[in-house]
MILO-426412 format. One line per 2 residues: their letters; for each residue z, y negated, x negated of C-alpha. Coordinates in Angstrom, 3 decimals, always signed. Example, Ala and Ser with C-alpha at 12.3 -4.5 7.8 and 13.67 -1.06 7.14 Angstrom:
# MILO-426412
as> +7.800,+4.500,-12.300; +7.140,+1.060,-13.670;
This chain:
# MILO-426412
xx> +0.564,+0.556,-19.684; -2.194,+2.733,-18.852;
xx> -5.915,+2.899,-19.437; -7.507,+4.582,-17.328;
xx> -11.487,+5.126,-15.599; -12.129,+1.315,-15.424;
xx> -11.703,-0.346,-18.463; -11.967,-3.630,-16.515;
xx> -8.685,-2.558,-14.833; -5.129,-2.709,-16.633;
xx> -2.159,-0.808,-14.781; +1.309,-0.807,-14.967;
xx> +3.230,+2.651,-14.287; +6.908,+2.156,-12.351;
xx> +8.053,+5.951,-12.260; +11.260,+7.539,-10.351;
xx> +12.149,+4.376,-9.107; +15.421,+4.812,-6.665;
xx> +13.864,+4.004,-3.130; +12.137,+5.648,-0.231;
xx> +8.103,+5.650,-0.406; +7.552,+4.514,+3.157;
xx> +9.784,+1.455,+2.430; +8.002,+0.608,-0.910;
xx> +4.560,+0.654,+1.048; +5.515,-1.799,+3.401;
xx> +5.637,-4.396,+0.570; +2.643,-3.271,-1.386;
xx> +0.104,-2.976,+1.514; +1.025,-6.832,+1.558;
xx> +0.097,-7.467,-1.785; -3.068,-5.268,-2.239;
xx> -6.406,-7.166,-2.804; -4.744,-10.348,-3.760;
xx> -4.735,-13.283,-6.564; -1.600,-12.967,-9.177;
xx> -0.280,-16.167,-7.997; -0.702,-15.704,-4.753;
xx> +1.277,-11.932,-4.985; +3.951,-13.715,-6.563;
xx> +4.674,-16.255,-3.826; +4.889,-13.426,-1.374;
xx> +6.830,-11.169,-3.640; +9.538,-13.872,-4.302;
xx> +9.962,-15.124,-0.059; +9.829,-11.423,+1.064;
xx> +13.297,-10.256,+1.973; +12.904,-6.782,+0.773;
xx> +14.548,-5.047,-1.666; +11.445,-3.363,-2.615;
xx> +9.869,-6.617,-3.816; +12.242,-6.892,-7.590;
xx> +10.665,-3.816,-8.795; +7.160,-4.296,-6.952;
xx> +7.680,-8.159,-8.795; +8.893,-6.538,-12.635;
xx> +5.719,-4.231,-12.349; +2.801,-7.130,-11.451;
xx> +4.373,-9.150,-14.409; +4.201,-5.946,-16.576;
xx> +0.466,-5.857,-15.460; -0.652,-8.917,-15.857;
xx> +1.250,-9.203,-19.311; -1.017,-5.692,-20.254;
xx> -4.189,-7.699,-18.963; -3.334,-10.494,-21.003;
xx> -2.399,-8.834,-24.434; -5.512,-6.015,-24.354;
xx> -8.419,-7.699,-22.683; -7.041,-11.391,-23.190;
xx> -7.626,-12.586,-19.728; -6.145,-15.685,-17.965;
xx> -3.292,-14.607,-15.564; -5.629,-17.400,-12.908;
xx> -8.397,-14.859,-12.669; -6.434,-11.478,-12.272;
xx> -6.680,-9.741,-8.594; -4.578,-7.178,-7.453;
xx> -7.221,-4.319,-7.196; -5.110,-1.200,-6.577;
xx> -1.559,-0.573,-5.806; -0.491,+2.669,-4.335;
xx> +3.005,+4.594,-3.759; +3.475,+7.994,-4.423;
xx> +6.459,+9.912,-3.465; +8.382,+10.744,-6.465;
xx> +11.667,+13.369,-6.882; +14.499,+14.155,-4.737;
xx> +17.918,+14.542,-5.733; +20.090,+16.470,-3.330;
xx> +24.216,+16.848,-3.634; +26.450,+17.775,-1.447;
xx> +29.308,+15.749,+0.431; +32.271,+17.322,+1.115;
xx> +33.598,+16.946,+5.104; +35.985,+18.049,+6.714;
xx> +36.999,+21.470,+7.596; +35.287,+23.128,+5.048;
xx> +31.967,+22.043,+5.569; +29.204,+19.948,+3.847;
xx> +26.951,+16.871,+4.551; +23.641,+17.091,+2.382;
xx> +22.422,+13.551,+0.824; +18.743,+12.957,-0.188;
xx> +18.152,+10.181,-2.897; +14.350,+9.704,-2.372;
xx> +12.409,+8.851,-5.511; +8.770,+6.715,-5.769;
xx> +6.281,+6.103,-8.606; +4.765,+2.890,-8.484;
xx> +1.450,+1.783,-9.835; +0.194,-1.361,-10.079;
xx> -3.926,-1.999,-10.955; -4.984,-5.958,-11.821;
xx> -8.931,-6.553,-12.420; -9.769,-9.886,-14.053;
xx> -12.603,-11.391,-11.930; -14.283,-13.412,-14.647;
xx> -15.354,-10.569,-16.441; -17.203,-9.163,-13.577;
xx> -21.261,-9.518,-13.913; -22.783,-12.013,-12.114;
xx> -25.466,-9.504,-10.802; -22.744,-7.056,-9.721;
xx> -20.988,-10.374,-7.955; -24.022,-11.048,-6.383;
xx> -24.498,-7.534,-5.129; -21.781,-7.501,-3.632;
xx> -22.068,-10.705,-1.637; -24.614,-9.766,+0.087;
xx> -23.607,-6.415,+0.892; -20.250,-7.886,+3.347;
xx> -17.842,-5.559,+1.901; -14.568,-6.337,-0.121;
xx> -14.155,-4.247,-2.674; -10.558,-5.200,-3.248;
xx> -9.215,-4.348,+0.187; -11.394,-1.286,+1.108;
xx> -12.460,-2.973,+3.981; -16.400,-3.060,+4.740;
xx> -17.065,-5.217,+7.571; -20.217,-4.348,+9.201;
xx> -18.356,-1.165,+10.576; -15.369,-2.877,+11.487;
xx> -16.888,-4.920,+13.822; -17.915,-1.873,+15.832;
xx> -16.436,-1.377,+19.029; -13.925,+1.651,+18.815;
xx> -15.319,+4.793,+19.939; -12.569,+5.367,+22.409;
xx> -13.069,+1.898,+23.869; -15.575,+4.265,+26.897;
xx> -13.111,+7.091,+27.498; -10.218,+6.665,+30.640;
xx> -6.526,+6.020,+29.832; -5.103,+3.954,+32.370;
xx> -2.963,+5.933,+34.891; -3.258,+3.948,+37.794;
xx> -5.261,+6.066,+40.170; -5.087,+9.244,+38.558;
xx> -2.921,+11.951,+40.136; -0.406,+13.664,+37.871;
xx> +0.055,+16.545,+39.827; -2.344,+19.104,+41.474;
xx> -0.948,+18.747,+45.190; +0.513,+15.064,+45.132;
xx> +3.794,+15.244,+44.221; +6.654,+16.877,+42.489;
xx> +8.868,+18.229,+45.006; +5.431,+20.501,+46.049;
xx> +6.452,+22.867,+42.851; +7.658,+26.125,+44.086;
C-alpha cells in the first residue's frame, strides 16, 4: 500500500514481477479507467497470463481502499495503472562447442491506482461534465474529434513516379 499525492487515491505496488513490460501493458491498457467489477470480469475471461498478478494487485487495492478510507468496493474506478520496466537477470547457457547462448529474464513493477467516486465533490463532478473530458482515461474529446493533421498531406502511390527517369533498369 502506498499513499501518495492524492489522498482520494489508494495504490497497490506489484514490484519485480517475472514478465516482460510490453506483455503486462497489453492487459492493463484494458483495464485503465474502469469500475472494480467491471475490471474483474475482464481480468478473469482474458487469456493472458498477465491477468493473475494484474487480478492479485486490483484486489490488494481495493482491499487498501476499503480498510483506510472505508469505501464500498461498488464505487471504486480504476484511475491509474501503469507498467514500468523493472530488472534484468542475465545467465549464460552453455552450447555447444564451447560457446554460450545469453538468456534475459525481464522484470516489471506494477502499480495499480483505485479512486472511490462517491467521495468526489459534487461541484468538481459537475465541472467536469461540462468540460467533455474523462479524467479517468486521459482522453479529452473536443480534440479528438479533430480531423488528423496529416489527413491533407499525399500518401497514396498511385501516380507518383518512384524513379527520376521512369524506371529501374535506366540506373547506370
Amino acid at each position: 500500500m502506498r499513499r501518495k499525492k492524492n489522498p482520494e487515491e489508494m495504490y497497490a505496488l506489484g514490484q519485480h514481477i517475472s514478465m516482460s513490460a510490453h506483455k503486462a501493458r497489453r492487459v492493463i491498457d484494458q483495464i485503465r479507467g474502469r469500475s472494480y467489477e467491471e475490471t474483474l470480469m475482464i481480468l478473469e475471461l482474458m487469456p493472458y497470463r498477465a491477468c493473475y498478478s494484474i487480478l492479485k494487485l486490483v484486489y490488494s487495492a481495493a482491499a487498501n481502499a476499503s480498510y483506510n478510507m472505508g469505501s464500498n468496493e461498488t464505487n471504486l474506478i480504476i484511475s491509474k495503472a501503469e507498467v514500468n520496466e523493472g530488472t534484468t537477470v542475465k545467465k549464460l547457457k552453455p552450447r555447444a562447442q564451447g560457446r554460450s547462448y545469453p538468456i534475459k529474464r525481464t522484470t516489471c513493477h506494477i502499480t495499480i491506482g483505485v479512486t472511490d467516486i462517491s467521495l468526489e465533490d459534487e461541484s468538481k463532478s459537475a465541472y467536469l461534465k461540462y468540460e467533455y473530458k474523462d479524467k479517468y482515461r486521459n482522453i479529452d474529446y473536443l480534440t479528438s474529434l479533430k480531423k488528423p493533421r496529416w489527413t491533407n498531406t499525399y500518401t497514396d502511390m498511385k501516380n507518383k513516379n518512384v524513379y527520376s527517369s521512369g524506371g529501374v533498369w535506366d540506373k547506370k
